[in-house]
C-alpha positions in Angstrom: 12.8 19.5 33.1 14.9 16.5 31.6 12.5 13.9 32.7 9.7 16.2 30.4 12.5 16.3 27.4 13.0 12.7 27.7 9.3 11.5 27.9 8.5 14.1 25.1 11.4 11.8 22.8 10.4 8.5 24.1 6.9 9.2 22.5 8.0 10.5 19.5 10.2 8.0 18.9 8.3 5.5 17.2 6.6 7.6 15.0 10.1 8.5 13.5 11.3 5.2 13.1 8.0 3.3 11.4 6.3 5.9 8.8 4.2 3.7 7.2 3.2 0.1 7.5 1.9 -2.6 4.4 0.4 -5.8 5.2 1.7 -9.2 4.0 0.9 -12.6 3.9 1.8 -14.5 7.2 1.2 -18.4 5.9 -1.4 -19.6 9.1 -2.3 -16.2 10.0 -3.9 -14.3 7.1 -2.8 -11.3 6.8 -0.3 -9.3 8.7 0.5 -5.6 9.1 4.2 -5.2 8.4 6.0 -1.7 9.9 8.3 -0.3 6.8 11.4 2.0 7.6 11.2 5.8 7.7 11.6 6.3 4.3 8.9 4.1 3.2 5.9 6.4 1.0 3.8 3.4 -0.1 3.1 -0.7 -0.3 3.7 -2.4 -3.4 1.2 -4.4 -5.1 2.4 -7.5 -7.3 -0.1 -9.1 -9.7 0.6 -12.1 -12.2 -2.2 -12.3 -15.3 -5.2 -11.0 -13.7 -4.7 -11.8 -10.2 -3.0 -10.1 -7.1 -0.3 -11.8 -5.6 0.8 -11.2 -1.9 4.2 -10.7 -0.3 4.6 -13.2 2.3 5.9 -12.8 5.6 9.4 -13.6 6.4 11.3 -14.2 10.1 14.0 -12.4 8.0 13.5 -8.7 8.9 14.8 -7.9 5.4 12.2 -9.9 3.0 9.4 -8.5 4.8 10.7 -4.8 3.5 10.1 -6.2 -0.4 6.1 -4.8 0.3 7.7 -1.3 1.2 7.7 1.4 -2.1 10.5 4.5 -1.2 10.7 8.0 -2.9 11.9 7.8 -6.6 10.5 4.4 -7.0 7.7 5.4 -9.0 5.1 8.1 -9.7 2.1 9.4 -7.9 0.1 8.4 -4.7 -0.9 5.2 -6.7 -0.5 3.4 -10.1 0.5 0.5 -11.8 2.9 -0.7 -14.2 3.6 -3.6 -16.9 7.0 -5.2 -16.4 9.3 -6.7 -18.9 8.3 -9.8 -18.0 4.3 -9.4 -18.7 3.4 -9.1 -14.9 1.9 -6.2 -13.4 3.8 -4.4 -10.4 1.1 -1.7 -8.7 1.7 0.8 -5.5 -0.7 2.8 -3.5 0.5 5.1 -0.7 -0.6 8.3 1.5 -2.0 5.3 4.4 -1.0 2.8 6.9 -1.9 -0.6 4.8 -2.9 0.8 1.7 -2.4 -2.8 0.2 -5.8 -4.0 1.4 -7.7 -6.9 -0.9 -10.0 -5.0 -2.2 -7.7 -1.6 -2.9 -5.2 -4.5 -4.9 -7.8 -5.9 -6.8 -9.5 -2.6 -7.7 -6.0 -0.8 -8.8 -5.3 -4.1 -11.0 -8.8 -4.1 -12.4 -8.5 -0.9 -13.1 -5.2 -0.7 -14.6 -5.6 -4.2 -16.9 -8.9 -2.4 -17.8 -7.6 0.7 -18.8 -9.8 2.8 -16.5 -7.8 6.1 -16.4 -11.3 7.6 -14.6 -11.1 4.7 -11.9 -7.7 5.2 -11.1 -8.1 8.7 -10.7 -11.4 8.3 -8.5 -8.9 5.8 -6.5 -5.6 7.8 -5.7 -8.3 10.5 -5.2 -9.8 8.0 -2.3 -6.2 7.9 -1.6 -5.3 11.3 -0.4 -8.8 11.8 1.3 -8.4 8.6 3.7 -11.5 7.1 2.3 -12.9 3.9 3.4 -10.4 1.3 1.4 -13.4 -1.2 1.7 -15.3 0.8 -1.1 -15.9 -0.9 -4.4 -14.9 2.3 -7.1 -17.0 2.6 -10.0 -15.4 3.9 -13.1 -17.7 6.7 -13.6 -17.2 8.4 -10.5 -19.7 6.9 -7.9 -19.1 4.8 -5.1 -20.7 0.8 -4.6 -20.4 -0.1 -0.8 -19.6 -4.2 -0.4 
């Protein structure tokens, strides 16, 4: 009976530990998928002009935990935002390595473009665990790359 118990937390402890994971830039490597705490909802998304800018990886355990978005940070499954200092800060959630090239690009595009409709179509992809490889159209159809 304890072996069974212990088995049963030894499984299930990973899962409670790692929630989500983002991916970052390991300098060499390309890109790496990076395991957030618990608490992690989402992967943030940093963008400078009209370009997406990656989080690199770090051997400090800490700096690799910038790509991870927590509750309260900001609103919805995805979205972006224009800080202070004229860069764009985006987020997507609701996956394991939401952050993907092309779900980056298309949020930034999207949001420097004003396309409320895109962004919509996108956190809708979101929350249905749609194909992140998908170009989204603004008027509701799908392009496949």
């Amino acid at each position: 009976m304890r072996a069974a118990c212990l088995c049963f937390v030894l499984i299930s402890l990973p899962n409670a530990v790692f929630a989500i994971s983002c991916l970052v830039m390991r300098p060499g490597y390309g890109f790496t998928s990076e395991a957030c705490p618990s608490a992690a909802v989402g992967c943030r998304i940093k963008a400078r002009s009209d370009h997406v800018e990656w989080y690199e990886w770090s051997k400090l355990y800490d700096r690799n935990q910038l790509v991870c978005v927590y509750p309260g940070e900001y609103d919805g499954l995805a979205g972006c935002v224009r800080k202070h200092s004229g860069n764009v800060r985006c987020w997507c959630g609701g996956t394991d390595d939401c952050n993907t090239p092309e779900m980056s690009r298309q949020l930034v595009d999207a949001f420097l473009g004003s396309d409320r409709t895109k962004m919509e179509i996108i956190m809708r992809n979101l929350e249905m665990g749609v194909n992140q490889g998908e170009e989204v159209k603004g008027e509701g159809e799908l392009l496949f790359d």
